[in-house]
GUTI-33788 format. One record per atom (N, C-alpha, C, O): x, y, z; residue in one letter; atom name. Coordinates in pm, whole numbers. Example, Ala and Ser with C-alpha at 12.3 -4.5 7.8 and 13.67 -1.06 7.14 Angstrom:
% GUTI-33788
+--------+--------+--------+------+------+
|      X |      Y |      Z | resn | name |
+--------+--------+--------+------+------+
|   1319 |   -569 |    780 |    A |    N |
|   1230 |   -450 |    780 |    A |   CA |
|   1320 |   -330 |    780 |    A |    C |
|   1424 |   -332 |    846 |    A |    O |
|   1285 |   -225 |    708 |    S |    N |
|   1367 |   -106 |    714 |    S |   CA |
|   1290 |      3 |    787 |    S |    C |
|   1341 |    114 |    804 |    S |    O |
+--------+--------+--------+------+------+
***
This chain:
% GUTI-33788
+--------+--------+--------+------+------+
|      X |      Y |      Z | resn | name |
+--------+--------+--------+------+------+
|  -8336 |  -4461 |   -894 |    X |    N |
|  -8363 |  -4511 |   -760 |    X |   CA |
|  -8500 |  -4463 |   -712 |    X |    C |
|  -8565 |  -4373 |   -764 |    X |    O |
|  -8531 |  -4526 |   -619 |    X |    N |
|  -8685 |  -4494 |   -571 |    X |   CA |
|  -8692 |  -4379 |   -506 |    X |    C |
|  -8602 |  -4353 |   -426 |    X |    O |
|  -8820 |  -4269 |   -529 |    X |    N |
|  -8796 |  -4155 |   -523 |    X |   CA |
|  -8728 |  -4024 |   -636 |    X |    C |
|  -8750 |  -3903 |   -622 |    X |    O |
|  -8658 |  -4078 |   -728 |    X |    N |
|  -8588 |  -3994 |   -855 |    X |   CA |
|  -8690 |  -3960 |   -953 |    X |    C |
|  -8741 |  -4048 |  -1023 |    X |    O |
|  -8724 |  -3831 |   -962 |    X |    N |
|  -8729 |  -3784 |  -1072 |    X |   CA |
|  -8688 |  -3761 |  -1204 |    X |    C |
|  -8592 |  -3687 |  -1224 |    X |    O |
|  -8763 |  -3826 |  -1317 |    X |    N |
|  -8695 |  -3869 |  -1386 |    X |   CA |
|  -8638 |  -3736 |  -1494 |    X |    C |
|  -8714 |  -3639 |  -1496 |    X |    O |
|  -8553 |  -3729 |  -1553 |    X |    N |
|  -8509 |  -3603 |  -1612 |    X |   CA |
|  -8552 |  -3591 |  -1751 |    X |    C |
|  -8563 |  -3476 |  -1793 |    X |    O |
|  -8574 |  -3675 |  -1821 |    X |    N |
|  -8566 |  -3695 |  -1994 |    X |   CA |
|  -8666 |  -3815 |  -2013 |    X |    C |
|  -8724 |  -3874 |  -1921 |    X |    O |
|  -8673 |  -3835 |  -2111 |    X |    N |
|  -8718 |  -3950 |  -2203 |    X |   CA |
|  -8661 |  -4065 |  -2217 |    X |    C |
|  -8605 |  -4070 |  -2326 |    X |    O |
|  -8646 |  -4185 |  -2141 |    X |    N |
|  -8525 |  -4277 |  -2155 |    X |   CA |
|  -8600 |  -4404 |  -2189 |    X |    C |
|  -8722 |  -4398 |  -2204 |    X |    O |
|  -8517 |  -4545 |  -2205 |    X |    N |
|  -8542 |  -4657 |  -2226 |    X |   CA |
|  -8500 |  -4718 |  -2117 |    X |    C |
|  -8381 |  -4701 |  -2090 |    X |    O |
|  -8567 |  -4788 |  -2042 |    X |    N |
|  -8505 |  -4870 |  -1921 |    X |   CA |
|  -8364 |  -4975 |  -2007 |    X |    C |
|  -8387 |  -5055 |  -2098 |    X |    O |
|  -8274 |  -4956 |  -1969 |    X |    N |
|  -8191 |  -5082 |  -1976 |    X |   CA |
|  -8165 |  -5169 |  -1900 |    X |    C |
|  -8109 |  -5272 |  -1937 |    X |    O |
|  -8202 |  -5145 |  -1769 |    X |    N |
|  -8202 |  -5279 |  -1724 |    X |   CA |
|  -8237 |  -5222 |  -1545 |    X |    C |
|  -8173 |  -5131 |  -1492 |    X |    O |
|  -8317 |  -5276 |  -1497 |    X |    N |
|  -8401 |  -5257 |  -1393 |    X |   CA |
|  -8447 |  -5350 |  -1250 |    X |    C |
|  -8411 |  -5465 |  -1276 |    X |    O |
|  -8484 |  -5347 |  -1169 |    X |    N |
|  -8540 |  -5414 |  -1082 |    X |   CA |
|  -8628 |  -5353 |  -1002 |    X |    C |
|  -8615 |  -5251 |   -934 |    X |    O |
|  -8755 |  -5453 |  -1023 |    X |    N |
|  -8860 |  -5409 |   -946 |    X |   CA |
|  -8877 |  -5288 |   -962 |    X |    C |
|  -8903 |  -5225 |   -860 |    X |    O |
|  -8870 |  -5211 |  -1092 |    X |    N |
|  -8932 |  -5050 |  -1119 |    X |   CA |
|  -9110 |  -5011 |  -1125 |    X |    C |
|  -9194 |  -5065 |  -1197 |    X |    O |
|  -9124 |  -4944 |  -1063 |    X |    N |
|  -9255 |  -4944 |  -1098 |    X |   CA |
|  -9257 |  -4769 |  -1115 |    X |    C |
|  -9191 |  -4705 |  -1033 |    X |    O |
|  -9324 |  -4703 |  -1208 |    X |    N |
|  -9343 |  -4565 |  -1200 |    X |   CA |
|  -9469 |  -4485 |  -1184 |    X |    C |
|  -9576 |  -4522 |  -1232 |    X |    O |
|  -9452 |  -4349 |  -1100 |    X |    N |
|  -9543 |  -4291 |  -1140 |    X |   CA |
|  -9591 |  -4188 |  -1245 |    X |    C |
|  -9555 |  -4072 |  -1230 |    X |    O |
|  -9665 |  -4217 |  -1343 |    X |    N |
|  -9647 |  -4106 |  -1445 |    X |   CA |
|  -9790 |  -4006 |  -1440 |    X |    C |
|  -9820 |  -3916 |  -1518 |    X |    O |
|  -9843 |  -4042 |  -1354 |    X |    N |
| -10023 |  -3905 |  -1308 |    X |   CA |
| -10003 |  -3816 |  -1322 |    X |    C |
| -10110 |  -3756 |  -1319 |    X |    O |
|  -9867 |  -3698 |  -1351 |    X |    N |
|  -9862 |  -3598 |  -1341 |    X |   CA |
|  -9939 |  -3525 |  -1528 |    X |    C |
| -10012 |  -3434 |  -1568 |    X |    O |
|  -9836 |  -3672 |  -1601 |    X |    N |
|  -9840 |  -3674 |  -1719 |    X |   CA |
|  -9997 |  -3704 |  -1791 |    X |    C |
| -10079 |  -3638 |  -1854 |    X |    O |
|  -9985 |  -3828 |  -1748 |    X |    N |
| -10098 |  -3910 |  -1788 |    X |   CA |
| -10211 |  -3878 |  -1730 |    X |    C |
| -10319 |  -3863 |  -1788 |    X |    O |
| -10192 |  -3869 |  -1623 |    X |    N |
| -10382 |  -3913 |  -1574 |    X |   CA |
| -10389 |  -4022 |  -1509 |    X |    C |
| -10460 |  -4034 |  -1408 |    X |    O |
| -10328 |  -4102 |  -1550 |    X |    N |
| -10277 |  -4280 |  -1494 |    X |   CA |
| -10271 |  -4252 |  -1318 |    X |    C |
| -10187 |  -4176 |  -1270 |    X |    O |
| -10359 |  -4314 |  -1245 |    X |    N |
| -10323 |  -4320 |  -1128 |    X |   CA |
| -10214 |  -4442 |  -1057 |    X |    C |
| -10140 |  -4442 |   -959 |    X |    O |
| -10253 |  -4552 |  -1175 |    X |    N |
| -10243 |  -4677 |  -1115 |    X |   CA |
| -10019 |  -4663 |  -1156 |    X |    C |
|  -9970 |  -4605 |  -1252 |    X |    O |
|  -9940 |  -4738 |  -1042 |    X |    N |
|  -9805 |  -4693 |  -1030 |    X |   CA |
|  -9803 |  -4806 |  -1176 |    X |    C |
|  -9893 |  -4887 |  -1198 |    X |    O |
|  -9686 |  -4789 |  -1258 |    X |    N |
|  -9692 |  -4858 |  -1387 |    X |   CA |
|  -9564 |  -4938 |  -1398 |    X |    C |
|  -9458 |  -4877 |  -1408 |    X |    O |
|  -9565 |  -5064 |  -1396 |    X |    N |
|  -9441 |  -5139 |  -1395 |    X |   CA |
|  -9366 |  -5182 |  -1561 |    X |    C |
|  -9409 |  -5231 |  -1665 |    X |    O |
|  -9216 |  -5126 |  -1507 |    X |    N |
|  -9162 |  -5087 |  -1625 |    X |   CA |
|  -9020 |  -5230 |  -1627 |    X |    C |
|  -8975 |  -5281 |  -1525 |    X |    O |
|  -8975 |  -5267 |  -1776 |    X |    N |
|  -8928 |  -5368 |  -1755 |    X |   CA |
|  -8830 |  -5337 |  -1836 |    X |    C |
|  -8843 |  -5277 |  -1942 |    X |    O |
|  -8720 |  -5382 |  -1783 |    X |    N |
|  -8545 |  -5347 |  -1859 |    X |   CA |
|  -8528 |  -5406 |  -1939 |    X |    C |
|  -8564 |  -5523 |  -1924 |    X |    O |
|  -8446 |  -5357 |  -2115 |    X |    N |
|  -8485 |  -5456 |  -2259 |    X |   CA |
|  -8369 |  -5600 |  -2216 |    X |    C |
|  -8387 |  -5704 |  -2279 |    X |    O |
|  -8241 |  -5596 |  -2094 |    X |    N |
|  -8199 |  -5668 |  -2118 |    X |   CA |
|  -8271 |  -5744 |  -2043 |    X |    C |
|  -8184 |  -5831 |  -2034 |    X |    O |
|  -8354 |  -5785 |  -1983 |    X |    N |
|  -8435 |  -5883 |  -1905 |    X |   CA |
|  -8565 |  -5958 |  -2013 |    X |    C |
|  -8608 |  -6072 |  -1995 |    X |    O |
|  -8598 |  -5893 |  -2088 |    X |    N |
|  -8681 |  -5938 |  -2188 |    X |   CA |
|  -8656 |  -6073 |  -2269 |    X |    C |
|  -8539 |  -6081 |  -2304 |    X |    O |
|  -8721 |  -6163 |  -2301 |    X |    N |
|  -8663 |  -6250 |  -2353 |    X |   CA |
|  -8768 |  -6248 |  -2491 |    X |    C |
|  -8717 |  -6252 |  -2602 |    X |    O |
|  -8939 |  -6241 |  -2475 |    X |    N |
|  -9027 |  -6240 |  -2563 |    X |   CA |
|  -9115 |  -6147 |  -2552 |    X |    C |
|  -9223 |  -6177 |  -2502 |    X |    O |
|  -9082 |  -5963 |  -2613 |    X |    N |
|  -9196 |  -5908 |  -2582 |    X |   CA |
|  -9358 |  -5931 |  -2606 |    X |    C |
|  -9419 |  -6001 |  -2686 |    X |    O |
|  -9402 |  -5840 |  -2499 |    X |    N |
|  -9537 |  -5877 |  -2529 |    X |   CA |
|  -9569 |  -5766 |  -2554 |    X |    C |
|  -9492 |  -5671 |  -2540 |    X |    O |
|  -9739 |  -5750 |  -2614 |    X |    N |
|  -9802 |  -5603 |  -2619 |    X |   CA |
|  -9844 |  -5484 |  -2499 |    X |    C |
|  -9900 |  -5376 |  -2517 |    X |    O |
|  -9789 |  -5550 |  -2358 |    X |    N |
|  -9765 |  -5524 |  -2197 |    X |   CA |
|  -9642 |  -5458 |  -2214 |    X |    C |
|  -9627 |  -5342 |  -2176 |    X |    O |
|  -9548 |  -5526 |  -2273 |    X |    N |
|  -9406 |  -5475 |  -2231 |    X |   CA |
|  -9384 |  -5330 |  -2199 |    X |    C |
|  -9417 |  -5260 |  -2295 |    X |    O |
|  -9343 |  -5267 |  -2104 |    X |    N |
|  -9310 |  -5119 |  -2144 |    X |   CA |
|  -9167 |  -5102 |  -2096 |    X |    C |
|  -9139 |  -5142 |  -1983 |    X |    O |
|  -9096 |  -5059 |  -2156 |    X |    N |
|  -8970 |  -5044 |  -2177 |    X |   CA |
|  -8913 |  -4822 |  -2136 |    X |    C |
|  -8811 |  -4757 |  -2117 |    X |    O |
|  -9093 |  -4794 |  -2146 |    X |    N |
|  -9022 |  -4646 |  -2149 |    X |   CA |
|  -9065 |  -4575 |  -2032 |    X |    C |
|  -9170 |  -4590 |  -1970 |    X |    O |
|  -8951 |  -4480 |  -2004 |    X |    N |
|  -8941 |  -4418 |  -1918 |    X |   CA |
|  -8972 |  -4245 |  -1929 |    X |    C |
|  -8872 |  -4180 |  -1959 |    X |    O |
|  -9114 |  -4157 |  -1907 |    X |    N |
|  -9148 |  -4057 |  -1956 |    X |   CA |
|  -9065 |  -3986 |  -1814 |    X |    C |
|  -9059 |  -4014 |  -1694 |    X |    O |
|  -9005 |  -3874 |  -1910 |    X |    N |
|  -8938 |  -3731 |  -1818 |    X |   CA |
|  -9082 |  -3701 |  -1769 |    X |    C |
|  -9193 |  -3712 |  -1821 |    X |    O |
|  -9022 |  -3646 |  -1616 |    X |    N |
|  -9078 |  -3571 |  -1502 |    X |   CA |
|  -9131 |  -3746 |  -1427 |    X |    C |
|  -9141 |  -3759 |  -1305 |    X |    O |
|  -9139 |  -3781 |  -1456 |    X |    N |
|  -9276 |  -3907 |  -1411 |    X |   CA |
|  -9149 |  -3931 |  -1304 |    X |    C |
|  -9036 |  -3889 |  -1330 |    X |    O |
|  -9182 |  -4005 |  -1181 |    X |    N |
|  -9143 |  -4011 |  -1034 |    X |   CA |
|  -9124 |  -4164 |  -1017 |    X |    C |
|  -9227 |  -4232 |  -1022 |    X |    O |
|  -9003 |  -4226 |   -998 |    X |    N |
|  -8973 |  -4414 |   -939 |    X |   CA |
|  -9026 |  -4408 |   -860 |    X |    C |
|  -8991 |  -4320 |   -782 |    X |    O |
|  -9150 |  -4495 |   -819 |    X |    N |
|  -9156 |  -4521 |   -624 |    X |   CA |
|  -9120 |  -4662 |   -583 |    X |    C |
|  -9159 |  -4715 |   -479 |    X |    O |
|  -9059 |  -4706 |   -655 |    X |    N |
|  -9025 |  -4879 |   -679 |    X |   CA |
|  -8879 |  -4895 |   -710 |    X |    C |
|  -8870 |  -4850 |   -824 |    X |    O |
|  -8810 |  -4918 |   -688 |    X |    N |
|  -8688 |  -5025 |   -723 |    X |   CA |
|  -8543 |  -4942 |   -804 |    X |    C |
|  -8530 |  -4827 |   -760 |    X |    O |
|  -8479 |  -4965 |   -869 |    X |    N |
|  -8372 |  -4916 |   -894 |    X |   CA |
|  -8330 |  -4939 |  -1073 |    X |    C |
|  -8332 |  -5061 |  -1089 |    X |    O |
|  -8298 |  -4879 |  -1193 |    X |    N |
|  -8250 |  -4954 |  -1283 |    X |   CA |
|  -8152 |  -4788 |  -1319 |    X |    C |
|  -8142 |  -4685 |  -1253 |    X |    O |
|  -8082 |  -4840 |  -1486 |    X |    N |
|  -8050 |  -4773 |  -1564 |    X |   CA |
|  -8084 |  -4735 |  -1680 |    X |    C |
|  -8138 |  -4830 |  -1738 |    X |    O |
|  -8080 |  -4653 |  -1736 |    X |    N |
|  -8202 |  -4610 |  -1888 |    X |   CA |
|  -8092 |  -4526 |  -1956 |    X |    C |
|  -7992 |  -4472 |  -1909 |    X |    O |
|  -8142 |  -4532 |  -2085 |    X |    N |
|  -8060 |  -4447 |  -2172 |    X |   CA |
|  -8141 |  -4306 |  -2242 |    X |    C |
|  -8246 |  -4319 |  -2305 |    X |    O |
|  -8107 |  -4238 |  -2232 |    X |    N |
|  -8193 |  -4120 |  -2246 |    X |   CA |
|  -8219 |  -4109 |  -2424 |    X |    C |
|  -8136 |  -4111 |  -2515 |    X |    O |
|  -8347 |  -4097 |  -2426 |    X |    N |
|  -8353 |  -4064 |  -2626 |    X |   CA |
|  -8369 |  -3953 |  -2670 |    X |    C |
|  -8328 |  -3905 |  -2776 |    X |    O |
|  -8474 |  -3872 |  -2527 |    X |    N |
|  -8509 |  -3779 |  -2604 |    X |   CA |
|  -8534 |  -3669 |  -2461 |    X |    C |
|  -8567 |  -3711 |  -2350 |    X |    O |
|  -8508 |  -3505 |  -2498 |    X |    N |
|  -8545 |  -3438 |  -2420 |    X |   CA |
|  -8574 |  -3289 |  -2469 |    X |    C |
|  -8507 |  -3260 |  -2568 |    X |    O |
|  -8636 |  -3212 |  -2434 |    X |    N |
|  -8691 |  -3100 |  -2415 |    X |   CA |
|  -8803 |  -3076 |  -2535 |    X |    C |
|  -8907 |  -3135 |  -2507 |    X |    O |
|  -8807 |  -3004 |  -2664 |    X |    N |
|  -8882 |  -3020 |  -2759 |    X |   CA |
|  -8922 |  -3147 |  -2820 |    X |    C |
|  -9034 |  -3174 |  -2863 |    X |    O |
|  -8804 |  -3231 |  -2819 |    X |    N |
|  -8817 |  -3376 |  -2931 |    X |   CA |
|  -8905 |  -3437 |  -2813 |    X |    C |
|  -8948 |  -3546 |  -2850 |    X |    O |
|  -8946 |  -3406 |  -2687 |    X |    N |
|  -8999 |  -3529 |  -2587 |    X |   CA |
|  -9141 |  -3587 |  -2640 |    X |    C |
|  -9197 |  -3679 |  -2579 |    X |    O |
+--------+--------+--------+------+------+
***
């Protein structure tokens, strides 16, 4: 949900209107819109599907499946 910190390493599964912030991580200022695999019909080389631990929702609501956390991140 907008506002959540994200805990782990996940894959969006399915989303609306997500957009994230990941600057803490990246450097990336610009908020980064993230898209759920069941909404996909033809990825593109845009698509982003992932969701980096710590990085902050300020956009919209989905569910993700977590892959990876603490050392493996």
């Amino acid at each position: 949900n907008t506002g959540d910190k994200i805990p782990a390493d996940c894959v969006l599964y399915s989303g609306n209107a997500i957009l994230s912030d990941e600057s803490n991580m990246t450097g990336e200022t610009a908020h980064l819109k993230k898209e759920g695999i069941d909404q996909i019909d033809e990825p593109t080389p845009t698509t982003d599907v992932f969701l980096i631990g710590g990085a902050t929702i300020v956009q919209g609501t989905g569910v993700a499946i977590v892959c990876a956390v603490g050392k493996k991140s």
